[in-house]
N, C-alpha and C positions, 0 to 999 in steps of 0.2 A: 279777165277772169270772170267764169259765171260764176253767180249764186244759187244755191238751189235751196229753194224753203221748203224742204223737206225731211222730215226723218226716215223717207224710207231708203233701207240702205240698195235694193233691187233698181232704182232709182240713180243712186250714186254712183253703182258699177258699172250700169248701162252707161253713164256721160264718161265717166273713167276710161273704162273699155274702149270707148270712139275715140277717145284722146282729146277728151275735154277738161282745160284746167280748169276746177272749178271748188267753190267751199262751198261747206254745208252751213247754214243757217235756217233751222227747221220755224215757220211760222206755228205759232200759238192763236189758234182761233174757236172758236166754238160753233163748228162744224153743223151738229144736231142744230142749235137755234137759228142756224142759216138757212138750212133744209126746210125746216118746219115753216117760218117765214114764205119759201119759196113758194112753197106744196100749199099756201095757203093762199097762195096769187095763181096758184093752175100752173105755177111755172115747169113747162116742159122739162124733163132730165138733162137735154141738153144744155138747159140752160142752168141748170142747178151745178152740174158738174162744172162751166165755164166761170160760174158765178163765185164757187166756191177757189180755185186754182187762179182767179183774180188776185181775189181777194189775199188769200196767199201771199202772193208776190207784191200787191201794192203794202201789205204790212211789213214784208220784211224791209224791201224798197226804201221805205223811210231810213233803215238802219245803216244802208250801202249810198253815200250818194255816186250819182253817175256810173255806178253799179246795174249791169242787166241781171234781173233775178227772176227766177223759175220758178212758178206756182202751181202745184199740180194736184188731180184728183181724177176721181174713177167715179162713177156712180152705174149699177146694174139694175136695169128696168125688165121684169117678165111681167106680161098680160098686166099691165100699169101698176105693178106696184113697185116701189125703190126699195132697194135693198140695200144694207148698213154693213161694214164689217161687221162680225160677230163678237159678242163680247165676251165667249166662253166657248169652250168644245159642245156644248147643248145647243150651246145658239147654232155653232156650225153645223151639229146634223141636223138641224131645224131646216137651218138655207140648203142645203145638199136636198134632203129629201123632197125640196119646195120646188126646185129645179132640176129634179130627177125628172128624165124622159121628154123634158121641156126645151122650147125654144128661150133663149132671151138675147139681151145686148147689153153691150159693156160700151161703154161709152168714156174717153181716156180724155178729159182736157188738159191742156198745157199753155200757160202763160206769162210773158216774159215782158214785165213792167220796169222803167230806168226811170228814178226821180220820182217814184211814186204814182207812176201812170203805166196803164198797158200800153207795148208797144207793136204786139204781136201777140199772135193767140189762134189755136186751131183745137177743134176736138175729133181723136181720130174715135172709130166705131167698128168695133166687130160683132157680128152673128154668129151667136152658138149653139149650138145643143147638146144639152147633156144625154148622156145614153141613160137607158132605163137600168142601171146598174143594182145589183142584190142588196140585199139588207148585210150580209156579210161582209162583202166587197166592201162598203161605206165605214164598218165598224171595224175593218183592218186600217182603210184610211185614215181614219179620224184618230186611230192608235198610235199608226205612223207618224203622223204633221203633230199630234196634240197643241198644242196654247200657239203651235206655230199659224194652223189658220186663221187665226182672230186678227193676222198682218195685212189679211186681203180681202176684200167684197167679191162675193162669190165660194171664199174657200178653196180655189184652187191654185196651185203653182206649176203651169205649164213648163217653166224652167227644171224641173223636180218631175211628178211623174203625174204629173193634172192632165195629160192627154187621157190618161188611162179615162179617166169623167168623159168624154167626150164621142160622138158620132158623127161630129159637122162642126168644124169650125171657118167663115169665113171674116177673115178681116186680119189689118197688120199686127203680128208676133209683138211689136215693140208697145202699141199702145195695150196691149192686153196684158203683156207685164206693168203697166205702167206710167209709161210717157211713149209719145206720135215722137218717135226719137228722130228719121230720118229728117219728120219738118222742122224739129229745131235744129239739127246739124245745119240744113240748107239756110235758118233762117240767119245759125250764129255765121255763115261762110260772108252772109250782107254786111254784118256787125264787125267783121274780120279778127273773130276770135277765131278760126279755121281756116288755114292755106285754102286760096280756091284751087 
């Protein structure tokens, strides 16, 4: 059985749905003084997001022995600046309008530590852009989702109607909701939590 240190439930339904038994066990960290530590070493996004879904998983790890557990995170980088879930519907039309008519990327890691060590670890990446959308269009959105954005970086739910935001999307569906789900199906099929 996996573990997943996560509370997010888009998360749990994606391994569910694949037919992964697995428990929740949401890791408790503090995210922000990770970041800021990071960002004060120059550390690349990629490395921040990897650093962070590490960490995840080596904390909860302690709690599961001989348990493989899941640690994930998102980080969204436009023109070098990192973007944070939002902590309110203002914060979210702040990021909307920040990322109106913009390119950025979303950057998904995912890492799976047994005993307190990683044992595996990928970070999937998609490019996107958001379309130059109206002041109106944003303020229906932001009416629709309300306190529901502030669950993602970015502010959008591609599962839900988050294309509508969009004029260019490349990269995998699953990391951009999320978790790089195909590479841990393929990584649990080694671990034979998954019939090959």
């Amino acid at each position: 059985m996996l573990v997943l240190a996560s509370s997010s439930t888009i998360r749990a339904a994606l391994l569910e749905r694949a037919g992964v038994p697995l428990t929740v066990d949401p890791a408790r960290v503090d995210e922000a003084a990770v970041k800021a530590a990071l960002l004060a070493e120059a550390a690349p996004a990629r490395d921040i997001a990897d650093a962070l879904a590490a960490l995840k998983a080596q904390k909860v790890s302690g709690r599961h022995p001989g348990a493989l557990v899941l640690g994930a995170d998102q980080v969204l980088v436009a023109d070098g600046r990192l973007f944070d879930k939002p902590q309110d519907q203002d914060d979210a039309r702040d990021q909307l309008q920040a990322l109106r008519g913009r390119r950025h990327q979303l950057l998904s890691a995912a890492v799976i530590a047994c005993d307190g060590a990683p044992v595996w670890r990928h970070v999937g990446t998609a490019d996107m852009e958001m379309r130059d959308f109206s002041d109106a269009f944003l303020e229906d959105y932001i009416l629709r989702h309300g306190d529901g954005l502030t669950a993602t970086v970015g502010c959008y739910k591609l599962e839900e109607d988050g294309p509508q935001l969009f004029s260019r999307i490349a990269g995998d569906y699953f990391s951009i909701l999320g978790l790089p789900l195909l590479q841990v199906l393929s990584f649990l099929r080694t671990r034979g939590l998954l019939g090959e």
